[in-house]
N, C-alpha and C positions, 0 to 999 in steps of 0.2 A: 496215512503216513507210510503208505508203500511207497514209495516215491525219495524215501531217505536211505542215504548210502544204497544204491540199488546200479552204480557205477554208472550214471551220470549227472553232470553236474546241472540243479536243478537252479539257474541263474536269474530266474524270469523272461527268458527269453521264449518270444510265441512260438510254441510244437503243437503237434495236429494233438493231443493230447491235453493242450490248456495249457499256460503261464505258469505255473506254482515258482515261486521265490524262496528256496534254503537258503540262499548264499548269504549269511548272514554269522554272527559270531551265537546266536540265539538257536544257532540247530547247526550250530560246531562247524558250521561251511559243508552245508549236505552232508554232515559225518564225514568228511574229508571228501567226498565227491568234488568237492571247489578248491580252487586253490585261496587257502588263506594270506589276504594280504598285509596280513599285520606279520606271519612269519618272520622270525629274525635269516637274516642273509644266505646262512648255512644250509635253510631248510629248500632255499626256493632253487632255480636251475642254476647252472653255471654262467659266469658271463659269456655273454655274446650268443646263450640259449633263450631266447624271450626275455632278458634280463636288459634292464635299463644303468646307466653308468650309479646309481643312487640305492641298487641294488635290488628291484621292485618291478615285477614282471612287466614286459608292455602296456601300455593304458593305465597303468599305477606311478602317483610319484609322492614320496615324501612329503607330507600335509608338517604342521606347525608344530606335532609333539612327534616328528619323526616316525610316522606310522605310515607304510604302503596305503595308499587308498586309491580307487579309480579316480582317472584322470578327469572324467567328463562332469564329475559331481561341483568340480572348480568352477562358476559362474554359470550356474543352473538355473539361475532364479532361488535358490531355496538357501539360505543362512549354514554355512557347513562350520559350527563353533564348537564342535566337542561334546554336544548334549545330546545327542541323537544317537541315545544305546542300542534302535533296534537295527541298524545298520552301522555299527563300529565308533562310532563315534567320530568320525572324521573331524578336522578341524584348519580348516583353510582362513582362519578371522585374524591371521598373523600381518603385518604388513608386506613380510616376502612373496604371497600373493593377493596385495593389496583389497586385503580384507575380503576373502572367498570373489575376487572380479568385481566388487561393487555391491554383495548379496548380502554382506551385513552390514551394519550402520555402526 
């Protein structure tokens, strides 16, 4: 657990050090090392700093209960419905994105 809050963001992304994945609501977003995408508007940059018109950093857009979530989780293959507490719960099963691209039935 060295590796929590230690000022970088431990996202799962491959370093010569190993994958570890904080980036989660489950270890508080690396103890704040990550940026949280569920933050409400005020918390995140300004517009036109990494911020999207919808108010939710780049590669983040508003899922079905209005919650920042990364963009790429939308038509993954993997069901994004709201039941998946160990990654926020995302929830893409709205018909505004035609139910997560096809991933859920």
């Amino acid at each position: 657990m060295d590796w929590l809050a230690d000022g970088w963001c431990d996202d799962g992304a491959q370093q010569e050090w190993g994958n570890p994945n904080f980036a989660c609501e489950a270890y508080r977003w690396d103890r704040g090392d990550c940026v949280d995408p569920n933050a409400v508007p005020e918390d995140l940059p300004p517009v036109g700093d990494s911020q999207t018109d919808e108010g939710c950093l780049l590669g983040f857009l508003r899922d079905c209960l209005d919650a920042c979530q990364p963009e790429e989780w939308l038509g993954d293959f993997d069901c994004d419905d709201g039941s998946n507490d160990d990654i926020g719960n995302p929830d893409f099963s709205c018909a505004d994105f035609a139910f997560d691209n096809g991933d859920c039935q």
